[in-house]
C-alpha positions as CSV (number, residue, x, y, z in Angstrom):
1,X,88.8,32.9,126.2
2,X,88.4,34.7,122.9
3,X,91.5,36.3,122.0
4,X,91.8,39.1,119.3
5,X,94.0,40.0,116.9
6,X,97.0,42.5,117.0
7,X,96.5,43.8,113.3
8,X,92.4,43.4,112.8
9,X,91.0,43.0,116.1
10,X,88.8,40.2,115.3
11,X,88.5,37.0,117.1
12,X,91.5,35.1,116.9
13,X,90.9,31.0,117.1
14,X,93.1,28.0,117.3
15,X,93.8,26.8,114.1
16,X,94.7,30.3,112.4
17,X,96.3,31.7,115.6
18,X,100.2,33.3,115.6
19,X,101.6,33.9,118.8
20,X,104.8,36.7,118.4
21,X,105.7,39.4,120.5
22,X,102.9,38.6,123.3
23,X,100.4,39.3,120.8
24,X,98.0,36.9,119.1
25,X,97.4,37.0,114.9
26,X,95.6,35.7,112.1
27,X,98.1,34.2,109.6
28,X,96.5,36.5,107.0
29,X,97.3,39.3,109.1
30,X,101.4,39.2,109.3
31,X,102.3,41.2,106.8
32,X,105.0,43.7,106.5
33,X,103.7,47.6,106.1
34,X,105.8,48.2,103.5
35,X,105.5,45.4,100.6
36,X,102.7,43.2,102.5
37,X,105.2,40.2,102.4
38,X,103.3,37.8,105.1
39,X,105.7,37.4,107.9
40,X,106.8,34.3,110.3
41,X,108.8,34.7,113.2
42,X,112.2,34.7,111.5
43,X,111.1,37.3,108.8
44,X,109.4,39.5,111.9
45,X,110.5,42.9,113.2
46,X,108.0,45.2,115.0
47,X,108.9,48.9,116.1
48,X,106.1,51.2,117.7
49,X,103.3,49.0,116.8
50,X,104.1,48.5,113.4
51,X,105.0,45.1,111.8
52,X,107.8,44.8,109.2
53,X,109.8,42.0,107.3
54,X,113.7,42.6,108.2
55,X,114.6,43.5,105.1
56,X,112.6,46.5,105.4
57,X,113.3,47.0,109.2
58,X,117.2,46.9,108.1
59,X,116.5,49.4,105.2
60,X,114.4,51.8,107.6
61,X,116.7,52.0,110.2
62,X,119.6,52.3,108.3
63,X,118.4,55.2,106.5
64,X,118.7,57.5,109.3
65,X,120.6,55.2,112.1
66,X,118.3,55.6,114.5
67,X,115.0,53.8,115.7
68,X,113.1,57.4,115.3
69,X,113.8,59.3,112.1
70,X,114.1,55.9,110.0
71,X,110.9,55.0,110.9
72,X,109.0,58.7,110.4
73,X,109.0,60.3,113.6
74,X,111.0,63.1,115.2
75,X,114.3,62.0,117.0
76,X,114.0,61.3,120.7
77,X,116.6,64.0,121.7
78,X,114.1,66.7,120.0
79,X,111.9,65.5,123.0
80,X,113.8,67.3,125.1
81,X,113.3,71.4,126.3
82,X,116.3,73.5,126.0
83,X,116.2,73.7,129.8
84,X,118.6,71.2,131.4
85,X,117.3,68.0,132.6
86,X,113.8,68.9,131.8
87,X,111.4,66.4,129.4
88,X,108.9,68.3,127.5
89,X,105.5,68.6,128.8
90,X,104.1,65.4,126.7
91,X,107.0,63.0,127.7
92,X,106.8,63.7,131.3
93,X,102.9,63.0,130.9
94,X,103.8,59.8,129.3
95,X,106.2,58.8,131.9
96,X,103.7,60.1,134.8
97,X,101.2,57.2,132.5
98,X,104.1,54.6,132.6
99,X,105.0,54.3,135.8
């Protein structure tokens, strides 16, 4: 079974293979998005996808205090419609997709 990597995409084999968070990497690949330090598991943080050495996970999040706004997107409680108990129409499509 030819297994492919998280970052690139391309064939992942044996000798060069990573295994962290359930995904498969070239060594080459790990690399934080911010500085492009290469990363191992104890220097690994991952949110939404996106790879990260904890320094820069720890300076992200601590920017805003939250896993959304530290890491450029809009905060989950501006998800929500001003209607009670109501998700807007694109996270009740996600959910719908989830489930």
């Amino acid at each position: 079974q030819n297994e492919k990597c998280g970052a690139c995409q391309k064939t992942v084999y044996a000798m060069e293979k990573i295994e962290m968070n359930k995904n498969h990497y070239h060594r080459a690949c790990l690399k934080c998005s911010q500085c492009s330090a290469v990363l191992t598991p104890k220097t690994f943080a991952i949110n939404a996808g996106t790879m990260y050495c904890t320094s820069h996970y720890k300076q992200l999040f601590a920017r805003k205090g939250n896993y959304d706004e530290g890491f450029g997107r809009p905060q989950h409680k501006k998800k929500w419609k001003s209607e009670p108990n109501l998700l807007a129409d694109s996270e009740l499509q996600e959910h719908e997709i989830e489930a």
